[in-house]
BAFI-256254 format. One record per residue (C-alpha): residue number from 1; residue in one letter; z, x, y. Coordinates in steps of 0.001 Angstrom, whole numbers, plus 500000, padded with zeros to 6 digits. Layout:
REM residues N
(NUM "a" (Z X Y)),
...
END
This chain:
REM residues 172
(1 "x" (565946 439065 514552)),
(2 "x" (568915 440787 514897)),
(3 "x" (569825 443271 511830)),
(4 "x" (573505 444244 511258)),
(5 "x" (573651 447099 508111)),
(6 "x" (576329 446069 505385)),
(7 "x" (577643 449069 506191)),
(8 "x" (578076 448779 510044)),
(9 "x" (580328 445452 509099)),
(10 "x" (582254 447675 506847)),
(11 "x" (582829 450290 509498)),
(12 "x" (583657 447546 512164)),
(13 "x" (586382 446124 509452)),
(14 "x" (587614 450120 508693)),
(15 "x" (588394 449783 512751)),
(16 "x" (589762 446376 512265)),
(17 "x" (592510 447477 509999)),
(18 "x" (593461 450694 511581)),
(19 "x" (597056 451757 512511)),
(20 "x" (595972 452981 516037)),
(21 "x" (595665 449478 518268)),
(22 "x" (592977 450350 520289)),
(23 "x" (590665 451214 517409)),
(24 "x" (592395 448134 515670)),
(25 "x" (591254 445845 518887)),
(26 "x" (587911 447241 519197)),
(27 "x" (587139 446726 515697)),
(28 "x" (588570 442908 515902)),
(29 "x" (586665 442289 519017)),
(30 "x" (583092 443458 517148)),
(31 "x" (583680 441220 514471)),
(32 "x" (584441 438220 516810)),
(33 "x" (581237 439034 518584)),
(34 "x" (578974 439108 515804)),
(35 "x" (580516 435921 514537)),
(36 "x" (579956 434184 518201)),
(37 "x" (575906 435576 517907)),
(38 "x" (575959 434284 514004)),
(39 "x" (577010 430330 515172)),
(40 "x" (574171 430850 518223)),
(41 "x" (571193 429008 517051)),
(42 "x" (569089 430620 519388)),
(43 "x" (569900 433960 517389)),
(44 "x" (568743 434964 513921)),
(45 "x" (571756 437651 512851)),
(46 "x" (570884 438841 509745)),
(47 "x" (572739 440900 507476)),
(48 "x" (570956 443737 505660)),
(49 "x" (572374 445302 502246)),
(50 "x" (570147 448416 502607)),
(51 "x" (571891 451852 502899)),
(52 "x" (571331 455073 503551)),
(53 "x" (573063 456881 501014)),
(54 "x" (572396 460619 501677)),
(55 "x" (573310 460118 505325)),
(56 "x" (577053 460152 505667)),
(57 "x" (577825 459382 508924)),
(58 "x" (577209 455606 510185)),
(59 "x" (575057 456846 513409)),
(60 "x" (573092 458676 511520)),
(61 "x" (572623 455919 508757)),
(62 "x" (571613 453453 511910)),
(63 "x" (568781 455634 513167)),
(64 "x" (567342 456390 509692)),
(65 "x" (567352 453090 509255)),
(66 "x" (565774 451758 512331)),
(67 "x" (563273 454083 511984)),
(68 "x" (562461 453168 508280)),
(69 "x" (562236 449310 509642)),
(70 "x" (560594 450104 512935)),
(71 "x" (563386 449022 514595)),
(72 "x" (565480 449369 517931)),
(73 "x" (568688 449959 517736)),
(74 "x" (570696 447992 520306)),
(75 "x" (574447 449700 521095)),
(76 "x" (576701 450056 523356)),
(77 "x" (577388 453609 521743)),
(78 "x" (576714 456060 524272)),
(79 "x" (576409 459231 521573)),
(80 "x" (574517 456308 518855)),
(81 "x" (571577 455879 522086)),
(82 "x" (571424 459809 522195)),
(83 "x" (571227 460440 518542)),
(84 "x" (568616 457690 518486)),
(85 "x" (566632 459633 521416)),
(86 "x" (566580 462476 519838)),
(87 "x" (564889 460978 516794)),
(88 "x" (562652 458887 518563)),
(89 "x" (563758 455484 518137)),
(90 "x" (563976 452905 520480)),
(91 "x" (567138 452022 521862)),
(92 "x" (568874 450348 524328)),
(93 "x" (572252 450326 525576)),
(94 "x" (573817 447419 526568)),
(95 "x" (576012 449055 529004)),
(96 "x" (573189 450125 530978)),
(97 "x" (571521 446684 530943)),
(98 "x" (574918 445571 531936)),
(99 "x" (574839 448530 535202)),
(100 "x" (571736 447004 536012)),
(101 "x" (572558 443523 536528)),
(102 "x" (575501 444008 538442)),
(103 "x" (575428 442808 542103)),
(104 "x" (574272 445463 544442)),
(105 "x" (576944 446251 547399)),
(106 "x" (576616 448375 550175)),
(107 "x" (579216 450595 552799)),
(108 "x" (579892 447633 555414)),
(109 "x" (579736 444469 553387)),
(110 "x" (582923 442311 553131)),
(111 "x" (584165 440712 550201)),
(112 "x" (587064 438472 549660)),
(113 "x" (588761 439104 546455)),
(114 "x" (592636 438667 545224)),
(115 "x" (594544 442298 544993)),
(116 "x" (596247 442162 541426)),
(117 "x" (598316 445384 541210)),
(118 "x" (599026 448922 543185)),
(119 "x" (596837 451848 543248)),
(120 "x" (597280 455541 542485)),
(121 "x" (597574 456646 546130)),
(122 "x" (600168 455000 548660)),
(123 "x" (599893 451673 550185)),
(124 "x" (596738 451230 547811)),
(125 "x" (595852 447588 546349)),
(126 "x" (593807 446646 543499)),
(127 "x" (590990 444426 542694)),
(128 "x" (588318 443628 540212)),
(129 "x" (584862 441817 540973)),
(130 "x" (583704 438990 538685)),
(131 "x" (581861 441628 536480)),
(132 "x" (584903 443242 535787)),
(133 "x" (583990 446146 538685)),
(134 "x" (587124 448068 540162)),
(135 "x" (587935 447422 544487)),
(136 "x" (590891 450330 545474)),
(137 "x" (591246 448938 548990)),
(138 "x" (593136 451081 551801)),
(139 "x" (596429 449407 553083)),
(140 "x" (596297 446980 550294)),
(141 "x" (599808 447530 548660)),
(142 "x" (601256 444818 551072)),
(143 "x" (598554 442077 550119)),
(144 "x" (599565 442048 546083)),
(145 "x" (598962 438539 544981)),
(146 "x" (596834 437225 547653)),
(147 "x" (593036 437126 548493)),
(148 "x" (592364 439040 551710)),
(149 "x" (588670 440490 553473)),
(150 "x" (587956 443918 552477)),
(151 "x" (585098 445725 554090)),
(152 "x" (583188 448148 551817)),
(153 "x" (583579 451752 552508)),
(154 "x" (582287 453634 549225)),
(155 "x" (580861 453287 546081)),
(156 "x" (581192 455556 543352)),
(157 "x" (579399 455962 540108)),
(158 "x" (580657 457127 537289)),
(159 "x" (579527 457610 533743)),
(160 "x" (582164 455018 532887)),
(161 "x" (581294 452506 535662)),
(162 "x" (581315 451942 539234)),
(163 "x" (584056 451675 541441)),
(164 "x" (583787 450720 544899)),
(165 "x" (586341 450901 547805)),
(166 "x" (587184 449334 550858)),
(167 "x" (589763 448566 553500)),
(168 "x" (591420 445751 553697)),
(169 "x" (591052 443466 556568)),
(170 "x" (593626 441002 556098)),
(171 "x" (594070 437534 554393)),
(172 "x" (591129 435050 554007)),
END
């Protein structure tokens, strides 16, 4: 069963109806997810009236209350799965689950994939993979709005994701 604290909903509708639009889109796109895991049969989403009144902030309120339940906590809260470390409860972030599942890709590969916009550094094209992973491919500029063969020269990893590059080999 998945447990969503009355007061994470009202924190997710706070963000909802913020001025600042990112917050604002973030908070919309929670609520649209819960209600797509809600009309999954395969899911019980269940909504807990429980708080954790002398805990103020809503982390902190989460990992009280997973602990009280023997719960996980499931996130995609990078601070929320350090907090919840630190106290001992399970947790998993989805973002790492997500890392993990990606397709593995190695320095010499090709890959055909469309170049949708310029890149920071001259004649650079970019790309994305079907996971949503960054491609800044060498010499790509020139290739904006077509699918070309790009040959895999790096990967990087970053806290906030991978990006990989490569050089482009031409059109497919």
């Amino acid at each position: 069963t998945l447990i969503v604290p009355r007061f994470v909903l009202g924190e997710m509708q706070r963000l909802a109806d913020s001025q600042d639009p990112l917050k604002r889109a973030r908070g919309k796109r929670g609520l649209d997810i819960l209600a797509r895991l809600q009309e999954n049969a395969e899911i019980h989403l269940k909504i807990l009236e429980k708080d954790v009144p002398e805990v103020q902030e809503v982390d902190g309120k989460v990992v009280r209350l997973a602990k009280e339940l023997g719960a996980k906590v499931l996130t995609t809260d990078f601070n929320l799965n350090k907090i919840a470390a630190l106290e001992g409860v399970p947790c998993l972030n989805v973002n790492d689950l997500s890392n993990a599942l990606k397709p593995v890709v190695l320095p010499g590969e090709t890959m055909s994939l469309f170049v949708m916009k310029e890149g920071k550094e001259r004649a650079q094209g970019v790309g994305y993979l079907d996971d949503g992973t960054m491609v800044v491919m060498e010499e790509g500029k020139r290739f904006i709005g077509k699918r070309v063969e790009a040959a895999v020269t790096s990967i990087l990893q970053t806290p906030a994701g991978r990006m990989i590059f490569g050089k482009c080999r031409g059109e497919s």
